[in-house]
ZAMARGU-4260 file (C-alpha; in steps of 0.2 Angstrom, whole numbers, plus 5000, padded with zeros to 4 digits):
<rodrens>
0) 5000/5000/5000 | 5008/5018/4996 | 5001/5034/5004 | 5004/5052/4995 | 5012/5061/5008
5) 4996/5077/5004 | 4985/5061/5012 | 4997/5055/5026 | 4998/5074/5032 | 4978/5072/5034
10) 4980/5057/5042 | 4992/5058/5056 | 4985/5073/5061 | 4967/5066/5063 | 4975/5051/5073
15) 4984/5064/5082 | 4967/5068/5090 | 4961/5053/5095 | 4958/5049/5112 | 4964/5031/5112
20) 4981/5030/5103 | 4985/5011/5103 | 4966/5008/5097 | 4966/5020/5083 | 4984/5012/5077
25) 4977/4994/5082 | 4960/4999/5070 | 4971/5010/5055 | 4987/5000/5055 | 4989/4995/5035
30) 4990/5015/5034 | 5001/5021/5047 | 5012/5005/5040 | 5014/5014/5025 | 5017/5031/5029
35) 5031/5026/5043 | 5039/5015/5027 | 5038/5028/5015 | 5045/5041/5029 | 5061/5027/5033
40) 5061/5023/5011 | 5069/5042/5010 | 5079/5040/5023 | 5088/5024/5019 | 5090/5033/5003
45) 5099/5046/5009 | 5109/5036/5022 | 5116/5025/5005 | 5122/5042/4998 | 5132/5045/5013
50) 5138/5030/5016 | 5143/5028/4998 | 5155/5043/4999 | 5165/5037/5016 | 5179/5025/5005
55) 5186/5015/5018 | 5169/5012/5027 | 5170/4992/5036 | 5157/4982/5042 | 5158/4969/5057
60) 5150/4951/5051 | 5136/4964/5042 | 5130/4969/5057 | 5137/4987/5058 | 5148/5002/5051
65) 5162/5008/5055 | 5180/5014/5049 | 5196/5014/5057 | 5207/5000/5065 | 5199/4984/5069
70) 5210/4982/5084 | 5203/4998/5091 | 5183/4992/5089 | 5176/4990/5105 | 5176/4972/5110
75) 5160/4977/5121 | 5153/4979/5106 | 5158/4964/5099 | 5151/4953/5112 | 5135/4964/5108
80) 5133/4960/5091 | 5141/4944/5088 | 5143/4936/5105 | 5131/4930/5117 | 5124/4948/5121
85) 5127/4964/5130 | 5125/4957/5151 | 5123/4972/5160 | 5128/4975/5178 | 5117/4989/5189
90) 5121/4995/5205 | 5120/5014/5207 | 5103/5023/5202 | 5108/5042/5203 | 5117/5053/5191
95) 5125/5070/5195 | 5119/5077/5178 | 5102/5080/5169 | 5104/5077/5149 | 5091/5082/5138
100) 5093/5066/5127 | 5094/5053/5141 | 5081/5040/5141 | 5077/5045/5160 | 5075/5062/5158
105) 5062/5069/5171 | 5063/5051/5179 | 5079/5050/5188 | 5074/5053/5205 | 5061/5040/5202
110) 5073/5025/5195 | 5072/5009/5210 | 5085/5006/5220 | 5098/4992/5218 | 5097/4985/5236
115) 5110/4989/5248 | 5122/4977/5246 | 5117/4970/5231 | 5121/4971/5214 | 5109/4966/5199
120) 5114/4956/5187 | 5104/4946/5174 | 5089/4955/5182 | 5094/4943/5198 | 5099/4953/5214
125) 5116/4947/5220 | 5127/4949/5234 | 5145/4955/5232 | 5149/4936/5240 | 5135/4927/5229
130) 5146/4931/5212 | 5158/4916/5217 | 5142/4904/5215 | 5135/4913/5199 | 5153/4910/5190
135) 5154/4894/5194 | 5136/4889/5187 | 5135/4899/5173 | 5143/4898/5155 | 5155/4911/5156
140) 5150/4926/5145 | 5161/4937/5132 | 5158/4952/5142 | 5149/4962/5154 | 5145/4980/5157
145) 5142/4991/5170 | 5126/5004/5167 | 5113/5011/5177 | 5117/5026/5181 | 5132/5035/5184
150) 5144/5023/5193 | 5158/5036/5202 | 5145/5042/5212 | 5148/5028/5222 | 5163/5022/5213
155) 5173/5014/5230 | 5158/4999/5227 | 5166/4994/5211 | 5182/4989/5214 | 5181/4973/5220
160) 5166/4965/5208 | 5177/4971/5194 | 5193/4963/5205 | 5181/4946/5203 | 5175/4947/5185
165) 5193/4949/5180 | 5199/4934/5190 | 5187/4926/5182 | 5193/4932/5165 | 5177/4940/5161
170) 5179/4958/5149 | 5172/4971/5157 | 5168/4990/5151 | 5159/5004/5160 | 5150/5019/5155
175) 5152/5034/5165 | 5149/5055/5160 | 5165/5055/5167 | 5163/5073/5179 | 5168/5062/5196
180) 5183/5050/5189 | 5201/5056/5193 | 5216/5050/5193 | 5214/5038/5208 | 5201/5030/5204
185) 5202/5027/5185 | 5220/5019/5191 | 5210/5007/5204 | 5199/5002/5191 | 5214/4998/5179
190) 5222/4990/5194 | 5204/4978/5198 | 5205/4975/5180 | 5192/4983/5168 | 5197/4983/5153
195) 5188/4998/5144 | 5180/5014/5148 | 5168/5022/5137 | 5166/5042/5143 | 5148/5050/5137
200) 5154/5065/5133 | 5139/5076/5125 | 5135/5075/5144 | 5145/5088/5150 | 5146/5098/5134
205) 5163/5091/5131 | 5172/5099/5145 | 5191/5102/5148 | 5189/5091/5165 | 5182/5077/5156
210) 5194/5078/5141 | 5208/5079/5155 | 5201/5062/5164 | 5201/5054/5145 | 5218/5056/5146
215) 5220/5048/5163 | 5211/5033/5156 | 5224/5028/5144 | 5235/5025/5157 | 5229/5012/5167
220) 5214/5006/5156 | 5215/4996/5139 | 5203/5003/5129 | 5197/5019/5131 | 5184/5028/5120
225) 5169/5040/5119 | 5153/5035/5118 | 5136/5049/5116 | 5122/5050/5107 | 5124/5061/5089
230) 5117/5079/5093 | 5120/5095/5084 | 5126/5102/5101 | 5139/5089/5103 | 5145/5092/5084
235) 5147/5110/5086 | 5155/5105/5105 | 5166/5091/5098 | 5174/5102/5082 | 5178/5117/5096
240) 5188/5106/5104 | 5193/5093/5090 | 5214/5094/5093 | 5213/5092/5111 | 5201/5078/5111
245) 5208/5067/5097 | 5226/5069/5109 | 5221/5063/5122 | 5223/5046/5114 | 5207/5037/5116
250) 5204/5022/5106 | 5187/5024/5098 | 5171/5034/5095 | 5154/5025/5097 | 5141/5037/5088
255) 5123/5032/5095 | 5110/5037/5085 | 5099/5045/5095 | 5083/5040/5098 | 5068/5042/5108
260) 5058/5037/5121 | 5043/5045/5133 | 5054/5053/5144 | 5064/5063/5133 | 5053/5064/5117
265) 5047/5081/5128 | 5064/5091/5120 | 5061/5083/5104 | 5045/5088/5099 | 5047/5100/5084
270) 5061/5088/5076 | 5058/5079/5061 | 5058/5060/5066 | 5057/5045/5057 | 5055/5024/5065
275) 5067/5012/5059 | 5062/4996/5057 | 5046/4997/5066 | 5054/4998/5081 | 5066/5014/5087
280) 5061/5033/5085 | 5075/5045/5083 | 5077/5064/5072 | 5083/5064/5057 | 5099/5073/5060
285) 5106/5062/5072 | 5114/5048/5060 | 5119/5061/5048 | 5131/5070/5062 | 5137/5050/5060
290) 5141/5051/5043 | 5152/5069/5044 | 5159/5063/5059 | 5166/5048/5049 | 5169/5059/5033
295) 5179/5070/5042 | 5191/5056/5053 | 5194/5048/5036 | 5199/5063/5026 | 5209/5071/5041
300) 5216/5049/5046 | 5210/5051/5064 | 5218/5037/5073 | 5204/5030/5081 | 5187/5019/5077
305) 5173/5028/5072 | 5158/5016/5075 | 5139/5020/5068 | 5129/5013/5081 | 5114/5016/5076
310) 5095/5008/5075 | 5099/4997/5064 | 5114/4991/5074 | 5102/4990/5087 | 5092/4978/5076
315) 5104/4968/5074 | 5109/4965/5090 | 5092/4961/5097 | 5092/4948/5083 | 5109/4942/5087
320) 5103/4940/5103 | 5088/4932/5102 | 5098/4917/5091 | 5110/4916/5104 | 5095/4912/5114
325) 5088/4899/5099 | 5072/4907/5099 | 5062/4903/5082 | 5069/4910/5066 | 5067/4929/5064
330) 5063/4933/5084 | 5068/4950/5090 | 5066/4959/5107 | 5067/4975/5096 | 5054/4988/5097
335) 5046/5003/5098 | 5048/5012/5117 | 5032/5021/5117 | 5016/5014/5126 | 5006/5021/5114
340) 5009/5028/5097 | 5016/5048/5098 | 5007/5051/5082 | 5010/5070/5085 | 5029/5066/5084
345) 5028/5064/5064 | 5017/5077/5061 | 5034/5089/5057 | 5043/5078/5044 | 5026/5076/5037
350) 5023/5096/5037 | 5042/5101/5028 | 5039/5105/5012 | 5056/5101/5010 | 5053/5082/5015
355) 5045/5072/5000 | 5041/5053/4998 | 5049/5046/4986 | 5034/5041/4977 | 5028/5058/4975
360) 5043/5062/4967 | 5042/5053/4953
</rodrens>
């Protein structure tokens, strides 16, 4: 089924009254169907034309993009994507910062409490002493990482589960906005054996002090690289500070492809969107600060991994995981984030004049 884009205008905006979301997408699905394929049609399209100008572009068992030195790619990432799947460790639900683009935006002094004690892992609550047992009985895994939410505000709890993976010769990585790290600590992680760092700078606007702390990292820690979703305010951030970023040394860029849930869709609204795959919601611009990014490191030879994570990377992880799993042939876990459909959310792609299906082209 195609849709002019004149009728998907007229449409979305009369879902975008209804009263019951999820019954007028349940009741008006072959539609909406088309008009988010034809949105994500134009976008592919675009996204080819990018890619196709980025020479020395790479791809990891057809699962993602990326340029740069295969040695440098994130083994994380590669657990991710073709191991058994990302197993995350969660102990500590504060953060010191409030990010427009995080997915708990508005919700972080709401986020349940990892238990005193405890750490969860697996979904399982676990004591520090219980981890010897779960080793044991368990397959070992090709990685773990620690997330949920900002880890050196508490950072002291760390050491010694980290101390136990390693032992157990388990790669570890850990995500941090790095404001609270220093020099002590980041050498006690290296010590208790993490083997990567990834530092979310759009978080803080890429300050000096983080950029600094980078730098620590490469000296007691393996693999060190940067990892934030694609914004235009960490583009303009990132080029202001280009030359003393890239010297810190770290290893590798992981650009996340921004995308949107019910917490932070609220500083989004006006931003023309688009859903990949049926599944995550993210503007426009976001893989496209990718693509420059990626451009730019390979005319300029950055020495570094520039990664695309984007939604489709996303996709194929979740059905990566799902075989690793030997659930049936073609299961995925992906999917959208939204308890109801944000019809409203499309209406500005669907409004620029600018934006046209490619149907209507022709």
């Amino acid at each position: 089924m195609k849709v002019t884009k004149d009728d998907a205008i007229k449409y979305f905006e009369q879902f975008a009254l209804e009263e019951d979301a999820t019954e007028c997408y349940l009741q008006n699905r072959e539609i909406i169907d088309a008009v988010l394929y034809q949105i994500e049609e134009v976008i592919d399209d675009r996204n080819t034309i990018y890619l196709s100008d980025i020479k020395g572009l790479k791809r990891l068992d057809n699962r993602t993009f990326y340029i740069g030195n295969e040695k440098k790619f994130p083994i994380g990432c590669k657990s991710c994507l073709c191991g058994k799947g990302l197993n995350t460790i969660r102990k500590t639900n504060k953060c010191n910062e409030r990010c427009k683009f995080c997915y708990y935006y508005g919700r972080m002094d709401i986020q349940r409490p990892i238990p005193e004690g405890m750490w969860e892992i697996g979904g399982t609550s676990f004591y520090e002493k219980d981890v010897d047992l779960l080793i044991s009985i368990y397959d070992k895994p090709m990685g773990v990482a620690y997330a949920f939410l900002e880890p050196f505000i508490e950072i002291e709890k760390y050491y010694n589960i980290i101390k136990k993976f390693s032992d157990a010769g388990i790669y570890q990585h850990l995500y941090t906005n790095g404001i609270l790290s220093n020099e002590d600590s980041l050498r006690k992680l290296g010590e208790a054996g993490l083997n990567e760092i990834r530092f979310n700078l759009g978080a803080t606007h890429c300050s000096d002090k983080v950029i600094k702390n980078i730098s620590i990292a490469k000296k007691y820690i393996s693999l060190v690289g940067i990892e934030t979703p694609m914004t235009p305010e960490f583009y303009d951030e990132f080029l202001k500070k280009k030359k003393k970023i890239l010297q810190t040394g770290f290893d590798f860029m992981n650009c996340a492809e921004l995308h949107l849930n019910e917490a932070n869709m609220v500083n989004y609204i006006n931003e023309p969107i688009y859903m990949c795959r049926q599944g995550y919601i993210s503007p426009t611009w976001s893989r496209v600060i990718t693509f420059k990014l990626m451009k730019m490191a390979e005319d300029e030879k950055w020495d570094i991994v520039l990664h695309d994570c984007s939604n489709y990377t996303k996709f194929a992880r979740e059905l990566n995981f799902s075989n690793r799993l030997n659930m049936w042939y073609g299961a995925t876990s992906y999917a959208c984030e939204f308890n109801s459909f944000p019809f409203k959310l499309f209406l500005p792609i669907l409004l620029d004049k600018k934006f046209q299906f490619i149907g209507d082209k022709k």
